[in-house]
C-alpha positions as CSV (number, residue, x, y, z in Angstrom):
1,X,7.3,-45.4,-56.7
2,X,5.9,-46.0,-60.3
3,X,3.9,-44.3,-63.1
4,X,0.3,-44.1,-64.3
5,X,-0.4,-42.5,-68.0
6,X,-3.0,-42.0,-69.9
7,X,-2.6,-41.1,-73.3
8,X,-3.9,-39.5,-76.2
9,X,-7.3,-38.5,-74.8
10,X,-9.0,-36.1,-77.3
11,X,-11.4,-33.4,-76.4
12,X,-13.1,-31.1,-78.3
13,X,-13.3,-27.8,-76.7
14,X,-13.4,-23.9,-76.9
15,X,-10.0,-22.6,-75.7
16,X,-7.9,-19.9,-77.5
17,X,-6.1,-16.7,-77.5
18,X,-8.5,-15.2,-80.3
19,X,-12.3,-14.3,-79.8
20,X,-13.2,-16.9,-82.5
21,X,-11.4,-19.9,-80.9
22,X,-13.7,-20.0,-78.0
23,X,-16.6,-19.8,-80.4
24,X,-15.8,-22.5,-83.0
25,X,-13.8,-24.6,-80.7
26,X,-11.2,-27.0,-81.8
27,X,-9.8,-30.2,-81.1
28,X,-7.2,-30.9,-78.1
29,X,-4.8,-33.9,-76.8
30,X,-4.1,-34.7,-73.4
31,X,-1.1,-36.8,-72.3
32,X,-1.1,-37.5,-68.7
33,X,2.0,-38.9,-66.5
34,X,1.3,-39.2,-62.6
35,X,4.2,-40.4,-60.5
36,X,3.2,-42.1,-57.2
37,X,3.4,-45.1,-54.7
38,X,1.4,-47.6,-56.1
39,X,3.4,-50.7,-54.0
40,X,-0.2,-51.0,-51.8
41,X,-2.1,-51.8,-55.3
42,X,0.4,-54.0,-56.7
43,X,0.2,-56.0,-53.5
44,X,-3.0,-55.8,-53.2
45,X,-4.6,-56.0,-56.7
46,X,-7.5,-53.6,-55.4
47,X,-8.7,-50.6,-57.2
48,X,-8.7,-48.7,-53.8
49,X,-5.7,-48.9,-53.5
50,X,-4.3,-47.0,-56.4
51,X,-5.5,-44.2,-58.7
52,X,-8.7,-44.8,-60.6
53,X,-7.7,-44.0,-64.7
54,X,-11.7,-43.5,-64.9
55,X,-11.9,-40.8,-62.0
56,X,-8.3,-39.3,-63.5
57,X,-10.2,-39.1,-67.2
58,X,-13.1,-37.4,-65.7
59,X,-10.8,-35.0,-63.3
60,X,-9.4,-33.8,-67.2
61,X,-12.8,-33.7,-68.9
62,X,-14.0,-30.9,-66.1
63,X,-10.9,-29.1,-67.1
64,X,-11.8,-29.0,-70.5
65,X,-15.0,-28.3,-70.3
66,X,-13.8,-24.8,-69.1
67,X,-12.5,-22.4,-71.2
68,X,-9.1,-21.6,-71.1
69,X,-6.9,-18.8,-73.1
70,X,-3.6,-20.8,-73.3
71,X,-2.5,-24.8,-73.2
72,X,0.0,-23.3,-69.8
73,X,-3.7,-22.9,-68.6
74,X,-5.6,-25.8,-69.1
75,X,-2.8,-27.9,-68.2
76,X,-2.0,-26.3,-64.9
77,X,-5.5,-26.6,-63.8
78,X,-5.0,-29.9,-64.7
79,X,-2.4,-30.3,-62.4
80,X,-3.9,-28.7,-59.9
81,X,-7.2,-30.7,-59.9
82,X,-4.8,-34.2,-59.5
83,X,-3.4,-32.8,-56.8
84,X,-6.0,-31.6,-54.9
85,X,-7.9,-34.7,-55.1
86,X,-4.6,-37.1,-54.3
87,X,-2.5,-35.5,-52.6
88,X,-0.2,-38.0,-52.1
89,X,0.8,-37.6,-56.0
90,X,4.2,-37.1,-56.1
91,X,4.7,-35.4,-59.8
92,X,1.7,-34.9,-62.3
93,X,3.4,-34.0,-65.7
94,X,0.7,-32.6,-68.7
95,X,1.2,-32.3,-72.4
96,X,-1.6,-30.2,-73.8
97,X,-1.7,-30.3,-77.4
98,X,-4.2,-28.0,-80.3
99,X,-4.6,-29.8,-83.6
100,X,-4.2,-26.6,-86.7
101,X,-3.2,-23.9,-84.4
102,X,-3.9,-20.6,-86.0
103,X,-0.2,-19.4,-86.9
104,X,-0.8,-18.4,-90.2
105,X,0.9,-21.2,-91.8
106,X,0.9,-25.2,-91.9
107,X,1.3,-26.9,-88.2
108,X,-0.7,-30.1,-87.0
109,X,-0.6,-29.4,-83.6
110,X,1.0,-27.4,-80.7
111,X,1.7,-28.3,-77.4
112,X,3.2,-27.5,-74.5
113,X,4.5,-30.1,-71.7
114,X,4.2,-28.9,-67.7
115,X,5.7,-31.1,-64.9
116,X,4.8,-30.3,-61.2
């Protein structure tokens, strides 16, 4: 078993409880974590072997690129997306973070963390 992350990839996009979010949009983190067999690509060294980072970053863009009312949202679809297209994914985990959330009060960012 072993891990693939990518980290820190920013997106702007237009998700949000409020009206206005969706309109102005806002800037957003994504930290990915997929656990998985990747013994056939260390052996190997091929990229067919393993999980393409390029294809994951992609699978993450088309999420974002929707909108989405909460961060439990966008990060389960991201979840779902991995999954679907590699099913032999053991565990995806998904930190979804909004730089300034609206709370009516200083806060850099918010986030919330799913593991499936």
């Amino acid at each position: 078993m072993g891990q693939i992350s990518l980290e820190g990839m920013e997106f702007f996009a237009y998700h949000g409880y409020y009206d206005e979010e969706q309109k102005i949009g806002n800037k957003y983190a994504i930290d990915l974590n997929i656990e998985t067999d990747l013994s056939s690509a260390a052996e190997s060294d091929k990229l067919s072997d393993t999980i393409n980072y390029e294809h994951l970053y992609q699978l993450v863009l088309e999420v974002m690129q929707k909108k989405h009312r909460l961060l439990e949202h966008v990060a389960h679809d991201v979840i779902e997306q991995i999954k679907t297209t590699y099913p032999n994914v053991k565990t995806v985990t998904v930190g979804v973070s909004k730089y300034n959330p609206p709370i009516g009060g200083i806060c850099e960012r918010a986030k919330v963390l799913i593991k499936r």
